[in-house]
VEXDREN-2710 file (C-alpha; in Angstrom, 1 decimal):
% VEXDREN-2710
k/r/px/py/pz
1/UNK/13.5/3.3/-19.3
2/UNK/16.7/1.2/-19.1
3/UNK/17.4/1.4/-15.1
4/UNK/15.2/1.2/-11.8
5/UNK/13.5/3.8/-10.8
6/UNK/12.9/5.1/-6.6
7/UNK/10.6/8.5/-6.3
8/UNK/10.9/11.0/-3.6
9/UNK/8.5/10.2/-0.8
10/UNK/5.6/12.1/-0.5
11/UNK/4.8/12.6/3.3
12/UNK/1.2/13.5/4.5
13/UNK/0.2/14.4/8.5
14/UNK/-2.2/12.5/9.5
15/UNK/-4.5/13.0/12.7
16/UNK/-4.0/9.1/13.1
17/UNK/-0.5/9.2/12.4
18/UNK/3.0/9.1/14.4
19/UNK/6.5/9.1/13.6
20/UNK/7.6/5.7/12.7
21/UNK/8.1/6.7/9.3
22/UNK/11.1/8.4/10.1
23/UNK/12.1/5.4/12.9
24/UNK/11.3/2.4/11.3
25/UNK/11.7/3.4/7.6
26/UNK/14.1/6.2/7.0
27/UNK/12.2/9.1/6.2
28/UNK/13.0/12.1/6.8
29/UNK/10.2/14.2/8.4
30/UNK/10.4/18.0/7.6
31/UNK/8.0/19.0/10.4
32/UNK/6.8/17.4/14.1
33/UNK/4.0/16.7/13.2
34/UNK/2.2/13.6/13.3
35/UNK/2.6/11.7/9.7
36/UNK/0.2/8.8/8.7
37/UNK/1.5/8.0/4.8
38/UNK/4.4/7.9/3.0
39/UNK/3.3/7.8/-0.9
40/UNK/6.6/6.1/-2.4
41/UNK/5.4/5.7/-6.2
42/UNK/2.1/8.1/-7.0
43/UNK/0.5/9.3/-10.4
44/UNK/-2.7/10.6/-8.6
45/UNK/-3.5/14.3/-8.7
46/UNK/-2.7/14.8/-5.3
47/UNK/1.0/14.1/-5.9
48/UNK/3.0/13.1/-9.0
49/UNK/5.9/11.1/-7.5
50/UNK/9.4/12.9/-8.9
51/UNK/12.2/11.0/-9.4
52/UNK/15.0/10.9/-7.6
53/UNK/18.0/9.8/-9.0
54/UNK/19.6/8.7/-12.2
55/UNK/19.2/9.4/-15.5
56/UNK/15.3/10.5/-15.3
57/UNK/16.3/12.3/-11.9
58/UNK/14.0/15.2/-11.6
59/UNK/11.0/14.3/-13.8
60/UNK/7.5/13.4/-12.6
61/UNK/5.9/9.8/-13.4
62/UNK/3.0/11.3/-15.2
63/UNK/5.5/12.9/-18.0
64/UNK/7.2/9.3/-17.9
65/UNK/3.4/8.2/-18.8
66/UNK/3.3/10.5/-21.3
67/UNK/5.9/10.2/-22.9
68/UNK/7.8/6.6/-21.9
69/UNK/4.8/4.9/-21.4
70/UNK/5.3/1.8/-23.5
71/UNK/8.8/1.1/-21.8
72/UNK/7.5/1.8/-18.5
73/UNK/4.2/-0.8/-18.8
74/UNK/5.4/-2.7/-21.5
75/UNK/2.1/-4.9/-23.4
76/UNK/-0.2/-3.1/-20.6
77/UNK/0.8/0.2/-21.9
78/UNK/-2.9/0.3/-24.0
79/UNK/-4.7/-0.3/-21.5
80/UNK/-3.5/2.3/-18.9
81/UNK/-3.4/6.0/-19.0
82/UNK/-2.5/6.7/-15.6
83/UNK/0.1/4.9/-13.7
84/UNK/-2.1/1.5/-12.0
85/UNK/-0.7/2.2/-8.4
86/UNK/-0.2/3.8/-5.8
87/UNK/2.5/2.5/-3.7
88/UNK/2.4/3.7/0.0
89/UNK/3.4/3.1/3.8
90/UNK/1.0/3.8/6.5
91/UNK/2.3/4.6/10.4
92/UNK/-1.4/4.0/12.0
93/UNK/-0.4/4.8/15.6
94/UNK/-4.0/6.0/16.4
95/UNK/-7.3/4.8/14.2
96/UNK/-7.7/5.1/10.4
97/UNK/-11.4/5.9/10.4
98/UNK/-14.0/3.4/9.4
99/UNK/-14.5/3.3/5.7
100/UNK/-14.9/1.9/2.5
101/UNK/-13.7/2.7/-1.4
102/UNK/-15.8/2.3/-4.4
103/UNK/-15.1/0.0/-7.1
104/UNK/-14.6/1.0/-10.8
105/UNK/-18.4/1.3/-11.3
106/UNK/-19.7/3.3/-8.3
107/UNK/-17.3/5.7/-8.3
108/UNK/-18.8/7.0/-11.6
109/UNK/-21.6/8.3/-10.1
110/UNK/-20.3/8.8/-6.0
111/UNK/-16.9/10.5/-7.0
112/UNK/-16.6/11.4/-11.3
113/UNK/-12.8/11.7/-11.7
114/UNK/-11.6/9.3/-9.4
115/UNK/-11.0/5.3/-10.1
116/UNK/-12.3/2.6/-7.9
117/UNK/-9.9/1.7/-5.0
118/UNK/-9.3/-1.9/-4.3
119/UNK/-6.2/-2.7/-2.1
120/UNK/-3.6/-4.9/-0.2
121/UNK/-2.1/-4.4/3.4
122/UNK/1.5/-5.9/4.5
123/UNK/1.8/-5.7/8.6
124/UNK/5.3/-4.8/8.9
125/UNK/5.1/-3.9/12.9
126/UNK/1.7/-4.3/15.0
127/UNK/2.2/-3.4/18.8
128/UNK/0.2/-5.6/21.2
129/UNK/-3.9/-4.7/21.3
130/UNK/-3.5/-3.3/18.1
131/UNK/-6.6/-4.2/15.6
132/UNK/-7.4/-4.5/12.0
133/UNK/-11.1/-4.7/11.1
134/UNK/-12.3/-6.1/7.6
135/UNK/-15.4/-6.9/6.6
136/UNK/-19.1/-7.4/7.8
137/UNK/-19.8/-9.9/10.3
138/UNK/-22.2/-12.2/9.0
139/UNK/-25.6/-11.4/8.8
140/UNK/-25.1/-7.2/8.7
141/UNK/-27.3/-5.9/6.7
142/UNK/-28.0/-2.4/5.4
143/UNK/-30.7/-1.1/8.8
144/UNK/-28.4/-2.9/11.1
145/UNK/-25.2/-1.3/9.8
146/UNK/-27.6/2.4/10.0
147/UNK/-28.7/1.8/13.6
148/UNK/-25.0/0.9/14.8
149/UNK/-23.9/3.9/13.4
150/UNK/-26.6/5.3/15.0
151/UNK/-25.5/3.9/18.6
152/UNK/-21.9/4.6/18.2
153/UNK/-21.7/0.9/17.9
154/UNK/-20.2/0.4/14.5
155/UNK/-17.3/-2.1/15.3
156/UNK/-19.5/-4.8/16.9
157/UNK/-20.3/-5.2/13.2
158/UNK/-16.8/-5.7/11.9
159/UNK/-15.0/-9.2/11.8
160/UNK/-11.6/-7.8/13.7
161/UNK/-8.4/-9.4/14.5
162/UNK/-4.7/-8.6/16.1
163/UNK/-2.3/-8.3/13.1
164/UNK/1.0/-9.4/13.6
165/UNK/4.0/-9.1/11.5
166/UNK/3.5/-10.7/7.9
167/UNK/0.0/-10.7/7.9
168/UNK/-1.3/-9.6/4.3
169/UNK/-4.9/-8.3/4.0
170/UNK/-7.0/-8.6/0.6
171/UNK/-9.4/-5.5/0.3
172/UNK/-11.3/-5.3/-2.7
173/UNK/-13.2/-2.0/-3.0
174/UNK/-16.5/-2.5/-0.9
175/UNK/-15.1/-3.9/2.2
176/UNK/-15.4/-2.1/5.3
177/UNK/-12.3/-2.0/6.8
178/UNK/-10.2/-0.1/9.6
179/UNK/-7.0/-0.3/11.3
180/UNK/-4.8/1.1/14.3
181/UNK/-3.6/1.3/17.9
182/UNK/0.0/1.3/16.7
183/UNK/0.6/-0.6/13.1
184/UNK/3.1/0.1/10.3
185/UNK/2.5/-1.5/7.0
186/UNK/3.4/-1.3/3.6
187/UNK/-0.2/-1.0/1.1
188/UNK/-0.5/-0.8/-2.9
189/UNK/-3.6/0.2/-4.3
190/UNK/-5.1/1.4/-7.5
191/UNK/-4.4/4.7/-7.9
192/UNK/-7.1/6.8/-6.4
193/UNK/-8.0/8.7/-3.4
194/UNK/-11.8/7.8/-3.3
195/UNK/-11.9/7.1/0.5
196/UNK/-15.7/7.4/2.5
197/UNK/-15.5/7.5/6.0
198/UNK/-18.4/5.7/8.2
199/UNK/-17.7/6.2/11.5
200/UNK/-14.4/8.4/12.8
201/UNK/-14.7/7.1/16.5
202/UNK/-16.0/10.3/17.6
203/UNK/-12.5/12.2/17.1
204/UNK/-12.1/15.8/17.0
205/UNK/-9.1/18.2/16.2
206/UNK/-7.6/20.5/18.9
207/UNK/-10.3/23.4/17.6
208/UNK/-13.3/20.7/18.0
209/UNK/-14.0/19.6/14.9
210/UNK/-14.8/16.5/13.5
211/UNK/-13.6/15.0/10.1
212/UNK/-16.3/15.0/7.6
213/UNK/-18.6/12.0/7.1
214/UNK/-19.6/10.0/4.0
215/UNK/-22.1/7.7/4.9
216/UNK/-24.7/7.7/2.2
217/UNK/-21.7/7.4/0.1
218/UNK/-20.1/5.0/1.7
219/UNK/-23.5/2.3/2.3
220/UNK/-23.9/2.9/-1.4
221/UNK/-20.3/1.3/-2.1
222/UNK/-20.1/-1.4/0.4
223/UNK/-20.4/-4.9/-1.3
224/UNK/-23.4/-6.4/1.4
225/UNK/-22.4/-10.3/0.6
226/UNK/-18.4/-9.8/1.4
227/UNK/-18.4/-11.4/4.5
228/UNK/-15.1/-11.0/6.7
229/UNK/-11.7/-10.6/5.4
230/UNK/-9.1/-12.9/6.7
231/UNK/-5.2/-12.6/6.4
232/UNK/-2.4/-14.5/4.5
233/UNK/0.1/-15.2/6.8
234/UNK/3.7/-15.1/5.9
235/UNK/5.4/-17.5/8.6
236/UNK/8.9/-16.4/9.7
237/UNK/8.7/-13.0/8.7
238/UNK/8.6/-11.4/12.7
239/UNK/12.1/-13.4/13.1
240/UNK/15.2/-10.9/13.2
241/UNK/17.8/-12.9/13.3
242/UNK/20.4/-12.0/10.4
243/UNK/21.6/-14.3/8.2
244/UNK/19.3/-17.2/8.2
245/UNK/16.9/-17.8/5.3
246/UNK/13.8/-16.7/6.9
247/UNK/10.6/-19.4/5.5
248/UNK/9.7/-19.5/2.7
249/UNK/11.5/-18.1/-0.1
250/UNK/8.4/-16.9/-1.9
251/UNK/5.3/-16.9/-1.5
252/UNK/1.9/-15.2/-3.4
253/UNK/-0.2/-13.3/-1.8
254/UNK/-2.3/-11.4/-3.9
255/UNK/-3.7/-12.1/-7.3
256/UNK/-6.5/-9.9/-8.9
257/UNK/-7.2/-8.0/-12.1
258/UNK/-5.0/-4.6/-10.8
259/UNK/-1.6/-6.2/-9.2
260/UNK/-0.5/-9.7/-8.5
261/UNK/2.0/-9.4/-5.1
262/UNK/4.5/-11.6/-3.9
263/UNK/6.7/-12.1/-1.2
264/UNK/10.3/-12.3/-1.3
265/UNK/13.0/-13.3/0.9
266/UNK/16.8/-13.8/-0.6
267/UNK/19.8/-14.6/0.6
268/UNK/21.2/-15.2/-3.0
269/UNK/22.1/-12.9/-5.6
270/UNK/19.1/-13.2/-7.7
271/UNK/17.5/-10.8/-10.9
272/UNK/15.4/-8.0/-10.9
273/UNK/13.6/-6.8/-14.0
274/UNK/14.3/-8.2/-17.6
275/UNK/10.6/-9.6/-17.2
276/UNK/9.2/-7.3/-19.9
277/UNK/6.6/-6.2/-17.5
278/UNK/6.6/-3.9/-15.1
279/UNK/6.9/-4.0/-11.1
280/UNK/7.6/-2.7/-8.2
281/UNK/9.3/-3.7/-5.4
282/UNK/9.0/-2.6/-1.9
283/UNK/11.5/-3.1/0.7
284/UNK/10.4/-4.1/4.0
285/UNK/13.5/-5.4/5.9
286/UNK/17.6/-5.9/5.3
287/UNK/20.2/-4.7/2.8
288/UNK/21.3/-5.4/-0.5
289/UNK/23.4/-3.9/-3.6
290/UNK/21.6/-3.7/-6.8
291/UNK/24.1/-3.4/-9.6
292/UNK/23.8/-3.4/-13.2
293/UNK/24.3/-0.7/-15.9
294/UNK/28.1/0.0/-15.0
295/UNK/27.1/1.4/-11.3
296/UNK/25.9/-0.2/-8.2
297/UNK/23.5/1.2/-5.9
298/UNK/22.5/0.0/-2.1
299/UNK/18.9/-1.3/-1.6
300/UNK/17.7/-0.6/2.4
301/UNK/14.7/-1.0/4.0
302/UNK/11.7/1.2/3.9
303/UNK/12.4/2.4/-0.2
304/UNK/10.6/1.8/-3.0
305/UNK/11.6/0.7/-6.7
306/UNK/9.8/0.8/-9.9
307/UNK/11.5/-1.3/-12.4
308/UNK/10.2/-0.7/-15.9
309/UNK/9.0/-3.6/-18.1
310/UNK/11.8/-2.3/-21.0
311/UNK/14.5/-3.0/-18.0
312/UNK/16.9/-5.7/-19.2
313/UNK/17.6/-7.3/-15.8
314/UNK/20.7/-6.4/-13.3
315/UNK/21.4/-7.8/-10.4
316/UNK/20.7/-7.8/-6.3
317/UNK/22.8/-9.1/-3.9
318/UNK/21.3/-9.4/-0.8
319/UNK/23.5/-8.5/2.4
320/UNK/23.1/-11.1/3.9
321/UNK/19.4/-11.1/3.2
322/UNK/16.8/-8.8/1.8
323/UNK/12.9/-9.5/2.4
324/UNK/11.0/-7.4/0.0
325/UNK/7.0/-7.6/-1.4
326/UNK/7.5/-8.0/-5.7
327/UNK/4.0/-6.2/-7.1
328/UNK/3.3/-7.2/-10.7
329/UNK/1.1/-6.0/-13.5
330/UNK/-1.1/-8.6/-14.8
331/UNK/-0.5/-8.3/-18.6
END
């Protein structure tokens, strides 16, 4: 575990989806359908990321847990069997349902096997009228939440906004939350698929059927006294203009128990890895060369890199600038 790792990108359809995966970030669709998610680093069940170069090329992250584990996670290695994150972009060009995840406790009993799901957003693109809504209004309680749904009236109980670009959204398990009408963003959560839908805006497939419904489920995770979620703001980031040092330099965005996130923006050669804990950095706009261990390898927008915690540290050189989100295992 001496070099960065990037994964093969797992690509899911979507219902809510589009194809801005393949525009804005790189991928490469294999189908015409409609794709929602992009899972870039994954140890869940569902998809073992695989990856995709180098000298690991070709083997899963769950047999680097098994058997690299300590190198990969360095002093958190103890404390984690599975792999902490899952690392994803999201292409919401229609709406993510409603819904809510459970945290570590209520998904004991609501789903066995699965871990709670607390997680953060990055708006990297949000077309005009589209909307993010996080968190109970004040004052919504458990009957009025039940007779909304009832009434088909479920969002005039969400706080809502209009992202724009470099927005980041805290959502700890138990906040409602919903997004769509045309955003791309970049999301790390814990690793787990424990999603319960609420309300699916009334949405059926082309044979007339509806997604399936979790609502007992989902009142029994939602944490009542969150009130709404606002966002962090990153100021600059929706400026294009190449070359300049876009404001500020760093900043955090995110600190909690599962990841601490930054935000990054370089037009210096600077270090990755060498920290003795591991990370992950996602890139969400410009180029750069990463070189280090005899080779040199281009960095460009829309990948993913795990860089282990047993990593001495190699170099990125921005060209001529490179804005990435850093996420960091608290030790």
């Amino acid at each position: 575990m001496h070099t960065p790792l990037r994964f093969t990108p797992y690509l899911r359809p979507m219902v809510w989806g589009g194809r801005r995966l393949a525009k804005d970030l790189g991928k490469v669709l294999p189908t015409n359908d409609l794709y929602g998610e992009s899972w870039e680093v994954s140890d869940h069940p569902l998809h073992r990321s695989i990856v995709t170069a180098g000298p690991a090329k070709g083997q899963s992250l769950r047999q680097l847990m098994e058997t690299e584990r300590q190198p990969l996670l360095g002093p958190a290695a103890a404390r984690h069997a599975v792999f902490p994150w899952l690392v994803k972009f999201l292409d919401a060009r229609d709406w993510l349902s409603v819904q809510v995840h459970p945290d570590d406790e209520a998904v004991r009993t609501l789903w066995p096997g699965e871990a709670g799901k607390t997680e953060a957003w990055f708006v990297l693109d949000a077309k005009p009228g589209s909307k993010i809504f996080a968190g109970l209004l004040p004052e919504v309680d458990e009957p009025a939440l039940r007779a909304a749904l009832t009434a088909g009236t479920i969002a005039e109980c969400l706080h809502a906004f209009e992202p724009r670009p470099g927005d980041c959204l805290f959502l700890p398990a138990g906040t409602v939350h919903a997004v769509g009408g045309g955003v791309l963003l970049a999301e790390v959560q814990q690793t787990s698929d424990a999603t319960f839908r609420l309300f699916d805006w009334n949405r059926r497939d082309s044979q007339g059927k509806s997604r399936k419904l979790h609502v007992e489920e989902a009142l029994a995770s939602i944490d009542w006294p969150r009130g709404p979620v606002q966002p962090v703001r990153v100021p600059g980031f929706s400026m294009t203009a190449s070359g300049n040092l876009l404001e500020p330099a760093r900043q955090a965005l995110v600190a909690c128990k599962y990841f601490h996130l930054e935000y990054v923006c370089s037009t210096a050669p600077h270090a990755w890895g060498g920290a003795e804990q591991v990370q992950t950095a996602i890139i969400l706009r410009g180029h750069a060369q990463l070189a280090g261990a005899g080779n040199e390898e281009p960095i460009e927008k829309g990948q993913t890199w795990l860089l282990p915690a047993a990593m001495p540290g190699v170099t990125c050189r921005p060209d001529p600038e490179l804005l990435y989100l850093l996420c960091t295992l608290p030790v």
